[in-house]
C-alpha positions as CSV (number, residue, x, y, z in Angstrom):
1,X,8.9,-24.4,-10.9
2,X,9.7,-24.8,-7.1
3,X,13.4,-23.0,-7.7
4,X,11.4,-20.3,-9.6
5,X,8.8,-19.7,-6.7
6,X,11.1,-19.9,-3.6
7,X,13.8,-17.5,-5.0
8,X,10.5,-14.8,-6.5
9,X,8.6,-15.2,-2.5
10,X,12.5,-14.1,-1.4
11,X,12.7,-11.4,-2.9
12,X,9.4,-10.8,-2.2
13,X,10.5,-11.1,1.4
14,X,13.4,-8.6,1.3
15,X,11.1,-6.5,-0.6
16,X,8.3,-6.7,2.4
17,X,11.1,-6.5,5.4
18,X,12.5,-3.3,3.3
19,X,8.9,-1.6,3.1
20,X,8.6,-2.2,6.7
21,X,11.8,-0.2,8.1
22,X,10.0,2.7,5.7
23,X,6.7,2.2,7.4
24,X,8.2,2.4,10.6
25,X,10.7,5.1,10.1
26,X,9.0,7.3,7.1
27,X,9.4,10.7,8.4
28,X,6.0,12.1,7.3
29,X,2.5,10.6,6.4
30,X,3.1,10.5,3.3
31,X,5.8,8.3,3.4
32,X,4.0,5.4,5.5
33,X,0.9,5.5,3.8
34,X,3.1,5.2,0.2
35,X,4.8,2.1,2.1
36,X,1.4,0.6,2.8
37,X,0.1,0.5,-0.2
38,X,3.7,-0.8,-1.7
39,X,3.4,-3.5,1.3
40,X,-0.1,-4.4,0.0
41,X,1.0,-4.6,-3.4
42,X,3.8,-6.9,-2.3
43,X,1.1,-9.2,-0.5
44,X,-0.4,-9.2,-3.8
45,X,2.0,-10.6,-5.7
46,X,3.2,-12.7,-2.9
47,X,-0.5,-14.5,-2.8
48,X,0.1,-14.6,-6.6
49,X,3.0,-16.5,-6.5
50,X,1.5,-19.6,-4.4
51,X,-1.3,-19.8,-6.3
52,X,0.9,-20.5,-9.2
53,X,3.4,-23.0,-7.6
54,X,0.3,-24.9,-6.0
55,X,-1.9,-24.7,-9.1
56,X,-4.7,-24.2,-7.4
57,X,-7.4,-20.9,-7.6
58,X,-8.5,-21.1,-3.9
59,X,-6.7,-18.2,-3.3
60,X,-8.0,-16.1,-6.4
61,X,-10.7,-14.2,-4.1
62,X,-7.6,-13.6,-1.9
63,X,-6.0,-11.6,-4.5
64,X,-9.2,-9.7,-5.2
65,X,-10.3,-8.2,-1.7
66,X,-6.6,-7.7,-1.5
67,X,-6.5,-5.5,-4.5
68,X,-9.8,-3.7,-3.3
69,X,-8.3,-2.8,0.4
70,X,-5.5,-1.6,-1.6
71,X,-6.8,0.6,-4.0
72,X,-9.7,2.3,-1.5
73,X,-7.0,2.9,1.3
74,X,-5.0,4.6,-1.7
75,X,-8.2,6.7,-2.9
76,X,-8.6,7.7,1.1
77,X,-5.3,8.4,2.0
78,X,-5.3,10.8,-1.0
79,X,-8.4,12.0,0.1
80,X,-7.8,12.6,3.7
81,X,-4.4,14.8,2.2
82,X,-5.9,16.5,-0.2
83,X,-8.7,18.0,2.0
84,X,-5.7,19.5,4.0
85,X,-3.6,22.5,2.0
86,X,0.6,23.0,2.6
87,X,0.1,24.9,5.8
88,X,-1.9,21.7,7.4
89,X,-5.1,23.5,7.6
90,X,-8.2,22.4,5.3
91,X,-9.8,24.6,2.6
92,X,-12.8,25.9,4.2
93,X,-10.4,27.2,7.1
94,X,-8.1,28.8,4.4
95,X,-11.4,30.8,3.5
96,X,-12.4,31.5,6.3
97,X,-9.2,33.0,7.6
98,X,-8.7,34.8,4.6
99,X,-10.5,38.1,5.8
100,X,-12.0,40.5,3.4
């Protein structure tokens, strides 16, 4: 099980350094926000993996507020974007500016 464990956590770890260059170099909002939540995922199964070389469920609550930060930083991101149309500006300013 101890083969199994170190060769999944490095893979995990090329998978978390390669998430990072995207976070740093993503060339729009998008892109890093997609990588952080990909990078929390990663932390996820990362967590899971020691809990099941050591056996142990200390880490079980772990996994769940990792899982919540994920998914509400997902559902804000998409949020936060949606509020603002192609052209940058928000809807109520696209109605606004829309003149009649």
């Amino acid at each position: 099980m101890g083969l199994v464990t170190d060769i999944a956590l490095g893979i995990l770890l090329v998978a978390a350094l390669l998430v990072v260059v995207r976070l740093v170099k993503g060339p729009t909002t998008l892109d890093r926000a997609a990588a952080a939540d990909v990078f929390v995922a990663i932390l996820l199964c990362g967590v899971a993996v020691l809990v099941a070389r050591r056996g142990s469920t200390v880490f079980v609550p772990v996994l769940l507020a990792l899982s919540l930060l994920g998914f509400a930083s997902s559902v804000a991101v998409v949020r936060f974007v949606g509020r603002e149309g192609p052209t940058g500006r928000s809807d109520d300013e696209v109605e606004e500016g829309s003149g009649s």
